[in-house]
C-alpha positions as CSV (number, residue, x, y, z in Angstrom):
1,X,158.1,66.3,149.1
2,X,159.7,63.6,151.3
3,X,157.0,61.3,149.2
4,X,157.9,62.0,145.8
5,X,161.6,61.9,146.4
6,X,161.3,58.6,147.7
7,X,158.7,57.3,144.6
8,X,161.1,59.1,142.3
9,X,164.4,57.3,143.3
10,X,162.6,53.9,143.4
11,X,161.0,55.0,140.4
12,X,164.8,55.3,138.6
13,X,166.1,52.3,140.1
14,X,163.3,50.0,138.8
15,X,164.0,51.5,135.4
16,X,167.5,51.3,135.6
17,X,166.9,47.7,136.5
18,X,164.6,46.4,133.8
19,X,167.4,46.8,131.4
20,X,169.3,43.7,133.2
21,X,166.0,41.9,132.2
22,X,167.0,42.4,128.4
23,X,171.3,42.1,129.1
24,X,170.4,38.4,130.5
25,X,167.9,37.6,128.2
26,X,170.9,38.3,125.5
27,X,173.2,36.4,127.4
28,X,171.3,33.3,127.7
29,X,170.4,33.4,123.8
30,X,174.0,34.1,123.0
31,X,175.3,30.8,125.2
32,X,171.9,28.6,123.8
33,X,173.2,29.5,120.0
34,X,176.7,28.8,121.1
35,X,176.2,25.7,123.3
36,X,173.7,24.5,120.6
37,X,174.2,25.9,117.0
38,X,178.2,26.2,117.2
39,X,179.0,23.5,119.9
40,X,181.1,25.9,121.9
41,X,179.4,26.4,125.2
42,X,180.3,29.0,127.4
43,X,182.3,28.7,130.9
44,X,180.7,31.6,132.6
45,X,177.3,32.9,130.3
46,X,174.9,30.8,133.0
47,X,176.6,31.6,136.2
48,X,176.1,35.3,134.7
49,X,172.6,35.1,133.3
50,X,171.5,34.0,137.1
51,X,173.5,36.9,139.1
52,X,171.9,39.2,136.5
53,X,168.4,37.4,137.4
54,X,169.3,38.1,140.9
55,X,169.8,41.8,140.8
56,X,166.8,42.1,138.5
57,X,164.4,40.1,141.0
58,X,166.1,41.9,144.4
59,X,166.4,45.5,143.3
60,X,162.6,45.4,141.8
61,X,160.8,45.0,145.3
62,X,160.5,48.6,146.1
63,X,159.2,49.3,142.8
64,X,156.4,46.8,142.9
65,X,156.0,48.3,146.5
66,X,155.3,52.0,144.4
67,X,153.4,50.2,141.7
68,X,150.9,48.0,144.8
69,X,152.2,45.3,142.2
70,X,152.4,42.9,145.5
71,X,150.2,39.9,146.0
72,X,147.2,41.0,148.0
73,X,144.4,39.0,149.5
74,X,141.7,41.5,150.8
75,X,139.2,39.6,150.8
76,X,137.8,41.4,154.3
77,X,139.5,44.6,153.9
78,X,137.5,45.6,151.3
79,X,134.6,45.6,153.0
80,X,136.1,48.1,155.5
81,X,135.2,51.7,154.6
82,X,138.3,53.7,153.9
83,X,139.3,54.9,156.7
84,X,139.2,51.9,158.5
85,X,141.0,50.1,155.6
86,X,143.7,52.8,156.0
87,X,144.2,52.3,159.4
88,X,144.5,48.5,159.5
89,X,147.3,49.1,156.3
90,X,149.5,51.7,158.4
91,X,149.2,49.0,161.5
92,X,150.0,46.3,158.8
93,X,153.2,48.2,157.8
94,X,154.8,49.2,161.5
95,X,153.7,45.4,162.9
96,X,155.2,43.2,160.5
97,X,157.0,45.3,157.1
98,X,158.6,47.8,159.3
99,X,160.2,44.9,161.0
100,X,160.9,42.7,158.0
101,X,162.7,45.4,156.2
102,X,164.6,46.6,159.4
103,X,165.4,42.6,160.1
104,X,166.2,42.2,156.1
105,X,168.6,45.7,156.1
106,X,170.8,44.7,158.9
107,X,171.3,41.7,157.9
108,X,172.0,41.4,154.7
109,X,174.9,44.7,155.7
110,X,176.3,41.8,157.7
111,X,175.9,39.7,155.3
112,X,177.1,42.0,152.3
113,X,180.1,43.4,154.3
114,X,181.8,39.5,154.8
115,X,181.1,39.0,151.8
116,X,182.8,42.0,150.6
117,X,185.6,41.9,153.2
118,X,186.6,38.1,152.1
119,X,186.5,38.9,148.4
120,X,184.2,36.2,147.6
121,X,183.4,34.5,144.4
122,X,181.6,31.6,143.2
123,X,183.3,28.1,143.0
124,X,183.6,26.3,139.7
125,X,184.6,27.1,136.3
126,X,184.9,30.7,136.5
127,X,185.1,32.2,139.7
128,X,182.7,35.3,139.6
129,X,182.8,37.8,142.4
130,X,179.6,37.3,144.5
131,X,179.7,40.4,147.1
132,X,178.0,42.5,144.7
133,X,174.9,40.5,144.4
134,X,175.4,40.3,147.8
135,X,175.5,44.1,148.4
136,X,172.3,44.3,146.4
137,X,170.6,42.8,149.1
138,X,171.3,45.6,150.9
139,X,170.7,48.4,148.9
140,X,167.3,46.5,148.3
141,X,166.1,46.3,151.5
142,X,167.0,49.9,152.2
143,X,165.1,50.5,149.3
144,X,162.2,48.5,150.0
145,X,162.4,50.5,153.5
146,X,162.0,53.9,152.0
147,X,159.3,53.2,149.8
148,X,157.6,51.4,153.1
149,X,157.7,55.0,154.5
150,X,156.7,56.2,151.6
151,X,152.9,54.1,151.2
152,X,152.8,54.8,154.7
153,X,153.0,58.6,154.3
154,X,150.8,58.3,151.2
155,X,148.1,56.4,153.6
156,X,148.2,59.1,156.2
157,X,148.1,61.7,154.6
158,X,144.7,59.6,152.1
159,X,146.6,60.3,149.0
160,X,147.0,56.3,146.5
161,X,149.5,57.9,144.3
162,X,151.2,61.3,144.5
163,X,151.6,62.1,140.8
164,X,155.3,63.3,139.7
């Protein structure tokens, strides 16, 4: 249960996500056909496009995580039978992602909460609040924590996918 709860929300988030792909997509055609066809750039359509681009890259991790979309090089673990190639995984996990995501979660909440706490924007011609992005990080790495516990769960327990 705790499985598909956890593939589920990351499942929601990633599709929630994807649609930022298309808003900045639009954005950065709207301010090429301005900048370019009507001579009127924009102040603010690239400073957007890229904090878009940010939440889309960040917030995607845990989905790629459910989707074993990551880069992989098992050139040896292959070879393993099963079990054994279970087994090294679930140490792979609680030696160094377990870590990473635990390191990554705390902080980036430091790192959100200043952010947040100061009101912080970007500097130049329009000054676009940054904490959000910022937060992101956060939610992403708790994220990307979940789903960790997830694939772990899923490799003890010898099931790849649990189907929804």
């Amino acid at each position: 249960m705790i499985i598909k709860a956890i593939d589920a929300i990351n499942e929601f988030v990633g599709r929630i996500v994807v649609v930022l792909a298309v808003l900045f997509a639009a954005i950065i055609i709207y301010d090429v056909i301005m900048r370019y066809a009507l001579n009127a750039p924009t102040r603010w359509a690239f400073d957007l496009s890229k904090q878009l681009y940010g939440f889309y890259f960040i917030l995607l991790g845990a989905y790629a995580l459910k989707h074993q979309a990551h880069v992989r090089v098992d050139l040896l673990l292959e070879r393993f039978p099963s079990g054994v190639q279970r087994v090294v995984e679930i140490l792979g996990y609680v030696i160094f992602f377990f870590p990473f995501t635990w390191v990554f979660l705390t902080r980036s909440y430091d790192f959100a909460s200043t952010s947040w706490a100061q009101g912080e924007t970007t500097y130049g011609a329009v000054a676009l609040p940054i904490y959000p992005l910022k937060a992101a990080l956060c939610v992403a790495a708790a994220l990307l924590l979940i789903q960790g516990v997830s694939e772990v769960l899923k490799l003890i327990f010898g099931r790849q996918e649990i189907v929804q």
